[in-house]
C-alpha positions as CSV (number, residue, x, y, z in Angstrom):
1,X,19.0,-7.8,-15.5
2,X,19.8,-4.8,-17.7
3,X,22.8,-2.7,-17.0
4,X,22.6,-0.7,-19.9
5,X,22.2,3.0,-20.0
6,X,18.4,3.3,-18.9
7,X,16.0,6.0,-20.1
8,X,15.0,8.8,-17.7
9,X,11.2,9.7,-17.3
10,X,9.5,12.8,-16.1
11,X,5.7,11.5,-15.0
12,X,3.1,14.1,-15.3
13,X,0.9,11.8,-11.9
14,X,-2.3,13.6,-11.5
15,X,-4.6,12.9,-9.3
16,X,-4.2,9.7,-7.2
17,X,-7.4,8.0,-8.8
18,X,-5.3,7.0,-11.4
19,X,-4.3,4.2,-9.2
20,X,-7.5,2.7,-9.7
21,X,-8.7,4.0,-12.6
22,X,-8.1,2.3,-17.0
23,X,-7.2,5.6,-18.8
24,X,-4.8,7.0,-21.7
25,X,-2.4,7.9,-18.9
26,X,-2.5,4.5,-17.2
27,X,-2.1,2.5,-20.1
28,X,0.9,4.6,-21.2
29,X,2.7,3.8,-17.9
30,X,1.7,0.6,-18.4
31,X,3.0,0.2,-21.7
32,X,6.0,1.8,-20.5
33,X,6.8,-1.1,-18.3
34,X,6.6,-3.9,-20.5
35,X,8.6,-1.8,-23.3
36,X,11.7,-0.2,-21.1
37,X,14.7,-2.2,-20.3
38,X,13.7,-3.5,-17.3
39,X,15.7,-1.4,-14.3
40,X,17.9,-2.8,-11.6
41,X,16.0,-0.4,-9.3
42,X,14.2,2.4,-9.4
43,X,15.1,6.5,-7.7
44,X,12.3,8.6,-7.8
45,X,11.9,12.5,-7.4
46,X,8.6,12.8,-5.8
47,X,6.8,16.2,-5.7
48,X,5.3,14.8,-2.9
49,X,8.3,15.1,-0.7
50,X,9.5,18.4,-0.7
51,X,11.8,19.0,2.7
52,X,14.2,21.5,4.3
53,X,17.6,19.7,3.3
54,X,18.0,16.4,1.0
55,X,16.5,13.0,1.7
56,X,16.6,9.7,0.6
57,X,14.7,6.7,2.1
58,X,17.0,3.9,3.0
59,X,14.7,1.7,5.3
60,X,15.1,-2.2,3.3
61,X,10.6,-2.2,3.6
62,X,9.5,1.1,2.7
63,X,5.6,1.6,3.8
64,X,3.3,2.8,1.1
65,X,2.5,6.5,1.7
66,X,-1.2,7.5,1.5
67,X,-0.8,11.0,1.2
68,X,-4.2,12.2,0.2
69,X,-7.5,12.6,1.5
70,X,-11.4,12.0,0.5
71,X,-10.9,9.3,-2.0
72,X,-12.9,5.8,-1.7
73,X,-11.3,3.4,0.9
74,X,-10.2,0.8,-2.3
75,X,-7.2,3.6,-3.0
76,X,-6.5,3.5,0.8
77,X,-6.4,-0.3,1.0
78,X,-3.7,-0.4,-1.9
79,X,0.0,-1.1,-0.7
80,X,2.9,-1.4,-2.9
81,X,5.7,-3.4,-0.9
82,X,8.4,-3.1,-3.3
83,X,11.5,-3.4,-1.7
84,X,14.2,-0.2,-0.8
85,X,17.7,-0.5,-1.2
86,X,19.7,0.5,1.5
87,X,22.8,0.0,-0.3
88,X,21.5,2.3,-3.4
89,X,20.6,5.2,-0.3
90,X,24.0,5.6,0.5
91,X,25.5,5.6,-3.0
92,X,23.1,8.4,-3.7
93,X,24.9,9.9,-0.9
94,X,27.9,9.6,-2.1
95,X,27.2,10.4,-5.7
96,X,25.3,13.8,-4.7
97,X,27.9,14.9,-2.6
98,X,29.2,18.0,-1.7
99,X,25.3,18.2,-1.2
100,X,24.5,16.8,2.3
101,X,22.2,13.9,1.9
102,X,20.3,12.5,4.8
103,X,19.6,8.5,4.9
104,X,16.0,8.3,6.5
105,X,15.7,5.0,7.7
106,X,12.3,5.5,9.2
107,X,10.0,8.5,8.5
108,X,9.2,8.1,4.7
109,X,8.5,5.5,2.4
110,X,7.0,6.1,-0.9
111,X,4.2,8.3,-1.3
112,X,1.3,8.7,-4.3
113,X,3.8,10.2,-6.4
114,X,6.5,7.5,-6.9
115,X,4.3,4.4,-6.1
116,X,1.0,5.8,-7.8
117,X,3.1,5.6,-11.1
118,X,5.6,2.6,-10.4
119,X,2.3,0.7,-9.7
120,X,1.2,0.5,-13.2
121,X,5.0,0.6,-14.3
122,X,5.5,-2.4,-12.6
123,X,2.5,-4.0,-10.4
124,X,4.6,-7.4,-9.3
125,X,6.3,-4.6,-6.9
126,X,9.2,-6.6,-7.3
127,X,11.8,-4.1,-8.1
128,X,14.0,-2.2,-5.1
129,X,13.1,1.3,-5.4
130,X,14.1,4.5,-3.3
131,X,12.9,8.1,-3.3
132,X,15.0,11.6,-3.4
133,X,13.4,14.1,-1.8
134,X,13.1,17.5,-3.1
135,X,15.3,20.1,-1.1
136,X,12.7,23.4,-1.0
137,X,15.8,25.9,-0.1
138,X,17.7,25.3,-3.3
139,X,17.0,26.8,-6.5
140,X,16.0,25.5,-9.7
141,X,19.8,26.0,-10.9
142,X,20.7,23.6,-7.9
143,X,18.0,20.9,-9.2
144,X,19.2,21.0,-12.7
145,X,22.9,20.2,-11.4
146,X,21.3,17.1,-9.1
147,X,20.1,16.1,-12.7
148,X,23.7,15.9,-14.0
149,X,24.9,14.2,-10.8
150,X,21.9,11.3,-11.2
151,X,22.5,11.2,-15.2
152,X,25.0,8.5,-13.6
153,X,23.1,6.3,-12.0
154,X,21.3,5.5,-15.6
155,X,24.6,3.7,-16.9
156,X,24.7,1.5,-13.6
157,X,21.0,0.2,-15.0
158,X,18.6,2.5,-13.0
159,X,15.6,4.2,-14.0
160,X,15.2,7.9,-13.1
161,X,11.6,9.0,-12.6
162,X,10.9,12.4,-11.5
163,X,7.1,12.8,-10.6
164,X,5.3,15.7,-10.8
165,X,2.9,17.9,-13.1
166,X,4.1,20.9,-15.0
167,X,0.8,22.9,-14.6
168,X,-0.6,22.3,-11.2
169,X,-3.0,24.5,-10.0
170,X,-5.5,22.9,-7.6
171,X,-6.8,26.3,-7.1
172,X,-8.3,26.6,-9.8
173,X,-9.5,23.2,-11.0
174,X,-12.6,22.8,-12.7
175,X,-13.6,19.8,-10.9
176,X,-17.3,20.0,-12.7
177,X,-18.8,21.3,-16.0
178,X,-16.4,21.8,-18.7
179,X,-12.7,21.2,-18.2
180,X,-11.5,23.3,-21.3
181,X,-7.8,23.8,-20.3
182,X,-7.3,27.9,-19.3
183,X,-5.4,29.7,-21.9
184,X,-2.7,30.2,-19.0
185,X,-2.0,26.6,-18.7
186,X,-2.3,25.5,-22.3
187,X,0.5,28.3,-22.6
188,X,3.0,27.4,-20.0
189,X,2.4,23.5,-21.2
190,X,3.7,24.4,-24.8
191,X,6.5,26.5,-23.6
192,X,7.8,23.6,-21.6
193,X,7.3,21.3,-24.7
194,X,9.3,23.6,-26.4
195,X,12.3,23.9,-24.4
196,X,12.7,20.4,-23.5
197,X,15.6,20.2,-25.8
198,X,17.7,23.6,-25.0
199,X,21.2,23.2,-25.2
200,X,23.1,25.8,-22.8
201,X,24.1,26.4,-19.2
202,X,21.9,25.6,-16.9
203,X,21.6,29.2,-15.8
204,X,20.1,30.3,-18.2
205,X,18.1,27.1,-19.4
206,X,14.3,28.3,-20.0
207,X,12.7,25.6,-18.0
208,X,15.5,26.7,-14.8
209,X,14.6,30.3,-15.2
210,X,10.8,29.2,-15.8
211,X,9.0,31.7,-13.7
212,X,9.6,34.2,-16.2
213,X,6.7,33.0,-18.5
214,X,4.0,34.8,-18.0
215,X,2.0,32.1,-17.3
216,X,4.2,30.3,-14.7
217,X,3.1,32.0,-11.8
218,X,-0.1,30.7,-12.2
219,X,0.7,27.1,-13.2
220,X,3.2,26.8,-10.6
221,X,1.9,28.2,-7.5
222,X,4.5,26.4,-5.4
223,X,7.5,24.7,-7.2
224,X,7.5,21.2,-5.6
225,X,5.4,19.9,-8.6
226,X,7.6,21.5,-11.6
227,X,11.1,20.9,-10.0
228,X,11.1,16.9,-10.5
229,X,11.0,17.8,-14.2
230,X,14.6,19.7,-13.7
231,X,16.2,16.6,-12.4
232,X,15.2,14.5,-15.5
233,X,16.4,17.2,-18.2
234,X,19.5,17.2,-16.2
235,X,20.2,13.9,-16.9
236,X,20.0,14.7,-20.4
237,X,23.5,14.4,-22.5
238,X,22.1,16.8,-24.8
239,X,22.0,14.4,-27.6
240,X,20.0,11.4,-27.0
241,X,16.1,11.5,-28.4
242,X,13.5,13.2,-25.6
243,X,9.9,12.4,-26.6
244,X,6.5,12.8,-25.6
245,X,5.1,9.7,-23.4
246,X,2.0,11.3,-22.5
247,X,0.0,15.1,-23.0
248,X,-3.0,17.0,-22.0
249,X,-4.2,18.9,-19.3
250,X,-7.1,17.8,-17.3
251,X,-9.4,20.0,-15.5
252,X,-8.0,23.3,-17.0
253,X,-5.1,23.1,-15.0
254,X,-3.6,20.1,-14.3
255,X,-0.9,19.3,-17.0
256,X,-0.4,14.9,-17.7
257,X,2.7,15.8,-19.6
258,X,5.0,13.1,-19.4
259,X,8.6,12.8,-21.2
260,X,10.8,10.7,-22.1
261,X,14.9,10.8,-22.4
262,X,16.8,8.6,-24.2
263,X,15.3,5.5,-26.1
């Protein structure tokens, strides 16, 4: 068991057919499990939950979440039973307080987002996992700092994932014919790229202040997919390596940019 200061990963998840599917993306999160330390457990950001308020699932069986419709029954039939970690839930409580933090021991579980990924990561399901939600009230400021609070968690041997896509615009999907990416997307993609590794308060970080690209508005509709990005740039120290896991945006606008932090 490794207990030695643990990457962070933002996940760009796509669409849930990944699950099922052999692709560049897959492979990559594949290759990412047999290559990473392996974790003591696993939190995970989920785009998928975005709530009023803070949660974190701290049932010991979470059920496997499948939070999507008109896809063939084999993607409904998957479960991932990895086990929660009721003891993690309430350090995460701890650690992220003044910020009030809700232990669900019941509601939730993991949804497409966090076991969609962590399914390829690690298929023997075998490793205690929990999920963060993502508080919709708060800012992008206020995610950024939840970063900094998790950065901790990485020394204690945990893997970070926040999961999510930096251009997601179901909208305006090109679900047939060419799937060129628009020029709005392709824009807003690089501009994240670029920023990745600002160095500053997080007021005024690019990627906080985001909307201001003229091409956010249209890559991020609603926030809940761009904000699980903040938390991992968060856990940055501003000094270790961030890299590139995964790029390229499918169906004109929906970005499979995935990074890495630390080595």
């Amino acid at each position: 068991m490794n207990t030695s200061r643990m990457p962070a990963l933002f996940v760009g998840h796509g669409s849930p057919m990944n699950v099922l599917e052999d692709n560049v993306y897959t492979r990559s999160w594949q290759q990412l499990g047999k290559t990473l330390p392996r974790p003591k457990a696993i939190v995970v950001v989920s785009a998928h939950w975005y709530t009023r308020g803070t949660g974190v699932t701290a049932m010991p069986n979470p059920k496997t979440i499948h939070d999507f419709g008109g896809f063939p029954q084999a993607l409904f039939d998957t479960q991932y039973p990895a086990p929660g970690a009721p003891d993690l839930a309430q350090h995460l409580v701890d650690l992220l307080a003044p910020a009030a933090v809700i232990k669900d021991d019941s509601a939730w579980g993991f949804d497409h987002g966090s076991w969609g990924v962590v399914i390829k990561m690690y298929p023997d399901a075998d490793i205690p996992m929990v999920q963060l939600s993502i508080d919709a009230t708060q800012s992008p400021a206020w995610h950024y700092e939840m970063g900094r609070k998790l950065a901790a968690l990485r020394d204690e041997g945990i893997l970070l994932i926040g999961s999510g896509n930096v251009v997601h615009n179901l909208r305006t999907i090109r679900w047939q014919g060419g799937s060129e990416a628009y020029p709005w997307a392709t824009a807003f993609d690089q501009y994240v790229r670029d920023n990745l590794t600002w160095k500053g308060e997080a007021q005024d970080h690019p990627l906080v202040n985001y909307m201001d690209h003229s091409g956010a508005q249209l890559s991020c509709p609603t926030p809940d997919h761009y904000l699980p990005l903040l938390y991992i740039l968060g856990a940055w120290d501003g000094e270790e390596p961030v890299s590139i896991v995964t790029e390229g945006i499918e169906m004109g606008s929906l970005s499979m940019l995935s990074v890495q932090v630390g080595a």
